[in-house]
TORVOVO-294029 format. One record per residue (C-alpha): residue in three letters; x, y, z. Coordinates in steps of 0.1 Angstrom, whole numbers, padded with zeros to 4 digits, always signed. Example, Ala and Ser with C-alpha at 12.3 -4.5 7.8 and 13.67 -1.06 7.14 Angstrom:
% residues 2
ALA+0123-0045+0078 SER+0137-0011+0071 
This chain:
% residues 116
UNK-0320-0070+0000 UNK-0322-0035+0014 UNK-0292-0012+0025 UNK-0291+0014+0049 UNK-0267+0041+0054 UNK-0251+0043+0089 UNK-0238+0079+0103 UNK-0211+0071+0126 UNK-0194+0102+0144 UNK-0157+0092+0151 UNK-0152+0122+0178 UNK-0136+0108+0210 UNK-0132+0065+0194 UNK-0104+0049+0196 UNK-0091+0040+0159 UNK-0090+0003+0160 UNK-0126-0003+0180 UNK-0136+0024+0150 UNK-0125+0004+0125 UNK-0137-0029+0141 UNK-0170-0016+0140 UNK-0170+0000+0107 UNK-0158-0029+0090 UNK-0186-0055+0105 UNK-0213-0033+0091 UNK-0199-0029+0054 UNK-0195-0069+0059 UNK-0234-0068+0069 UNK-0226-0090+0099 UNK-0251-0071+0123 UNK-0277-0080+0097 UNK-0299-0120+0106 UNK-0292-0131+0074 UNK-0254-0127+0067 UNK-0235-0152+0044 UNK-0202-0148+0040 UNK-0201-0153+0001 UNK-0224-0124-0008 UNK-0223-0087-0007 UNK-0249-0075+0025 UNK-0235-0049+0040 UNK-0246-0013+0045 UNK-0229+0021+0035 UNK-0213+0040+0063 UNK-0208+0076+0067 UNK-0179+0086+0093 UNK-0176+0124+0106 UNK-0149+0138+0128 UNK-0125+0114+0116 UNK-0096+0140+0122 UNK-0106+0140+0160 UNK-0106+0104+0166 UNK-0081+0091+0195 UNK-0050+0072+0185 UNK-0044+0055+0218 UNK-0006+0043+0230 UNK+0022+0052+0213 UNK+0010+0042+0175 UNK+0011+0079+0172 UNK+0053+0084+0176 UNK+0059+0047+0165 UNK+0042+0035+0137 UNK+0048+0038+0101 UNK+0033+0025+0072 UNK+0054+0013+0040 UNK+0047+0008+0003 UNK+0067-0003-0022 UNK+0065+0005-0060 UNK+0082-0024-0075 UNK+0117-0010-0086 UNK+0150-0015-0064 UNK+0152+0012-0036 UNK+0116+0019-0036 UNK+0106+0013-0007 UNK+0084+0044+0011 UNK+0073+0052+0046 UNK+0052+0071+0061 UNK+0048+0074+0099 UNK+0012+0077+0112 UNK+0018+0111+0130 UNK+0023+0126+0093 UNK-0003+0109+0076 UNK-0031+0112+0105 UNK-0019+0156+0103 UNK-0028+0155+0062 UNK-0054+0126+0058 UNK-0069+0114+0089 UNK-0097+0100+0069 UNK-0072+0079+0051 UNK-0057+0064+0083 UNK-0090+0049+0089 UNK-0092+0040+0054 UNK-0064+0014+0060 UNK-0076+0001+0091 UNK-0106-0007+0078 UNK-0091-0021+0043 UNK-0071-0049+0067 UNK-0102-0059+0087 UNK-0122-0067+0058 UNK-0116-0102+0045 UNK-0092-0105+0017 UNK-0114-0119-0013 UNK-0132-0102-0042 UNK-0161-0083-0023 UNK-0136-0065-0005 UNK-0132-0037-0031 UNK-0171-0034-0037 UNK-0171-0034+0001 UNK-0143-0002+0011 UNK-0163+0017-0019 UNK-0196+0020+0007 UNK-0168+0039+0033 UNK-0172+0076+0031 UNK-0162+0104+0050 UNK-0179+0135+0060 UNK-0164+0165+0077 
């Protein structure tokens, strides 16, 4: 089974067609021979992730929330912060939910990288 490396330049993409496309090549699902149980897809290199479009109004109104575990630890984060100090990680998490949720999704968001 060979790999290739896509280079995908974000500049001017919407963020969820992005990470639609992103996450159907790490899944290998543009290859003929894609099985659903096994590990075929190809690493993907994304540049200009910081000048991507965030289209509507995600960027005022959403927020993203985590949770540590103890009582009153629930955090936010609203996108408009997060995209200003990590854009890359933004896509990182668009990506992460769009991938199916089994034991080749880690091996699979570990082929993501970014590239400025």
């Amino acid at each position: 089974m060979k790999t290739n490396t896509h280079l995908i330049n974000a500049q001017g993409k919407s963020l969820g067609r992005l990470a639609a496309e992103v996450a159907a090549l790490l899944q290998g699902k543009n290859k003929i021979n894609f099985v659903r149980h096994q590990d075929m897809g190809d690493s993907v290199i994304v540049e200009n992730v910081d000048k991507m479009k965030i289209t509507g109004k995600k960027i005022e109104e959403k927020i993203y929330y985590r949770h540590s575990g103890y009582f009153g630890g629930l955090k936010e984060m609203p996108l408009k912060k997060l995209f200003k100090e990590q854009p890359a990680q933004v896509l990182k998490m668009a990506v992460w939910g769009m991938l199916p949720k089994n034991r080749l999704r880690d091996k699979m968001i570990k082929r993501l990288e970014f590239k400025k």
